[in-house]
C-alpha positions in Angstrom: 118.1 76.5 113.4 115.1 78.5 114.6 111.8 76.9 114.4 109.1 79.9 113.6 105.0 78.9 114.6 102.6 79.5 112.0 100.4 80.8 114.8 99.8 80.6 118.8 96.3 80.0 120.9 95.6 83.5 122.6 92.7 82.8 124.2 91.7 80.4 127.5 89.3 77.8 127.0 89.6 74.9 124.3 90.2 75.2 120.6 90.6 73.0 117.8 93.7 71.5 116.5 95.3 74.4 114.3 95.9 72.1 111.1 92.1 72.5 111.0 93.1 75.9 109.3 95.2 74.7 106.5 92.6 76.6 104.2 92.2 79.6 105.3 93.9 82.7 104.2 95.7 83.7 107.4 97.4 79.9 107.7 98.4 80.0 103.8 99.8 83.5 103.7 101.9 82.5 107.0 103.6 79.9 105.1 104.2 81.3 102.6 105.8 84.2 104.6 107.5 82.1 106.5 109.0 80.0 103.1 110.2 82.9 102.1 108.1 82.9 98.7 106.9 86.2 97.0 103.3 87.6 98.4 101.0 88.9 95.5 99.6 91.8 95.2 95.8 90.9 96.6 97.4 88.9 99.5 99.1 92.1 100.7 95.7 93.8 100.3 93.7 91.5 102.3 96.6 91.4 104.6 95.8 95.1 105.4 92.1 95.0 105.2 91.8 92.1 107.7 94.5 93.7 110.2 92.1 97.1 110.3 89.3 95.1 110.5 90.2 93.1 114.2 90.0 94.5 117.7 92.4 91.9 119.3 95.6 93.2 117.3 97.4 95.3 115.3 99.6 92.5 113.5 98.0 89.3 113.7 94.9 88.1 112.1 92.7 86.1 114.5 91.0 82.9 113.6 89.2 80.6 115.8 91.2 81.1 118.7 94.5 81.4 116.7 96.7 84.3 116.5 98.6 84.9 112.9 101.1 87.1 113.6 102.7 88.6 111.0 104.7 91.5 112.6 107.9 90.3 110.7 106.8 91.5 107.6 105.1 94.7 108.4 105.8 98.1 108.6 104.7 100.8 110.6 103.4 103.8 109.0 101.6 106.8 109.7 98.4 108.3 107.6 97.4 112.2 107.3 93.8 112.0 106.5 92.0 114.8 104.0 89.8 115.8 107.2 92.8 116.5 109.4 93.2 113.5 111.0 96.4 111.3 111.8 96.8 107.8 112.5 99.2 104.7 113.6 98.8 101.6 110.9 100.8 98.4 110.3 101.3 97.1 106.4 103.4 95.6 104.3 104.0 98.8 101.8 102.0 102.2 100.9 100.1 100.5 98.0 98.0 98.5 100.3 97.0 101.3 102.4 96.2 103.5 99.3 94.0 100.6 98.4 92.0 100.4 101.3 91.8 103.9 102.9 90.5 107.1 101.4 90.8 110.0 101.7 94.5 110.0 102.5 96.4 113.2 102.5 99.9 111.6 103.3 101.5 108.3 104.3 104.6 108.3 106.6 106.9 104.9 107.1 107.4 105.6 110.6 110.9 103.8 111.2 113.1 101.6 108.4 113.6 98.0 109.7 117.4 97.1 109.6 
């Protein structure tokens, strides 16, 4: 049986121990991903604000030297804005980028996952 890690170190100098993180959001939501268990509504939300809001990736949330990936769970999709513009996001479904973003004009799932 295949272990999977809640999250990897990404960066080179010293960090602390990553049970330190037991409280925040991205170590919580990873569990619970990774148990299986049903992701609510705001969690998905957050899930796609915090992913647009980091330079380092596109999937993962990082936190204090931690990388939360959560690339099994996401989608890729593909946003027509109002002004004419057209972008590349990752997110769990549509209703979390229609929460965050305005001004959409269309969203695209780019490719199903088998």
């Amino acid at each position: 049986m295949e272990t999977k890690q809640i999250a990897y170190k990404f960066v080179n100098w010293g960090v602390g121990k990553l049970e330190e993180l037991k409280t925040s959001f991205p170590y919580r939501l990873k569990t619970k991903v990774l148990k299986n268990k049903k992701i609510t509504r705001k969690e998905k939300n957050q899930l796609y604000a915090e992913l647009q809001h980091n330079s380092y990736s596109k999937t993962g949330i990082p936190l204090h030297g931690y990388m939360f990936d959560f690339s099994d769970v996401l989608n890729e999709y593909f946003i027509e804005m109002d002004h004419g513009g057209i972008f590349k996001v990752f997110a769990i479904d549509k209703t979390s980028i229609r929460e965050n973003e305005r001004g959409i004009k269309k969203i695209v799932l780019s490719v199903e996952k088998i």
